[in-house]
C-alpha positions in Angstrom: 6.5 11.0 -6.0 4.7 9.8 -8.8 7.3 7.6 -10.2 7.9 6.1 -7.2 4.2 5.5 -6.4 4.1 3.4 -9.8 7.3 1.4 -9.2 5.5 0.6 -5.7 2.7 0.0 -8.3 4.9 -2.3 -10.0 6.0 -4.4 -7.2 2.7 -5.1 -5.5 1.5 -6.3 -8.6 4.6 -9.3 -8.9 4.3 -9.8 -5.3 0.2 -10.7 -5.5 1.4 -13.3 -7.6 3.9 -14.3 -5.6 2.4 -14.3 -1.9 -0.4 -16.1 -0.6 -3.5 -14.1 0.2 -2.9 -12.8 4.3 1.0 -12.2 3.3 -0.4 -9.6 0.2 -2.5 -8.4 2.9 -0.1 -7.5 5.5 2.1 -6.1 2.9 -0.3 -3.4 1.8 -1.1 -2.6 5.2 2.7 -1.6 6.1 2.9 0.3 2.7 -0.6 2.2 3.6 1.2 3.0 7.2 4.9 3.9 5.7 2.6 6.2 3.1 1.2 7.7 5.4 4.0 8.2 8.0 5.9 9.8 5.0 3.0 11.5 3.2 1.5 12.8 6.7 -2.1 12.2 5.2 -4.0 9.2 6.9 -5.0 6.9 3.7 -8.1 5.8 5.7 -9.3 9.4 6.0 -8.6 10.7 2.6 -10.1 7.2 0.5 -13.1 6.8 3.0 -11.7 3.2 3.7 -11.6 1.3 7.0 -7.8 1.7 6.7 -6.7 -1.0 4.1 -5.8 0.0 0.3 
């Protein structure tokens, strides 16, 4: 799980550059809802955040 949390790491990182600010946005959003539909642990609830990364 690790490795594939840094390769997801990875790619954010090139696609910040990439994408304009409300695209980069979106995307972390969908990968904080496929983590947590795979990890069954509700990102929001275990960070403390109001649900964004």
């Amino acid at each position: 799980m690790l490795e594939a949390a840094e390769a997801l790491g990875e790619e954010l990182t090139q696609t910040q550059f990439e994408a304009g600010d409300s695209e980069f946005e979106t995307i972390l959003e969908e990968c904080t809802e496929a983590i947590s539909e795979e990890t069954g642990i509700q990102y929001d609830d275990a960070c403390d955040t109001d649900g964004c990364c």
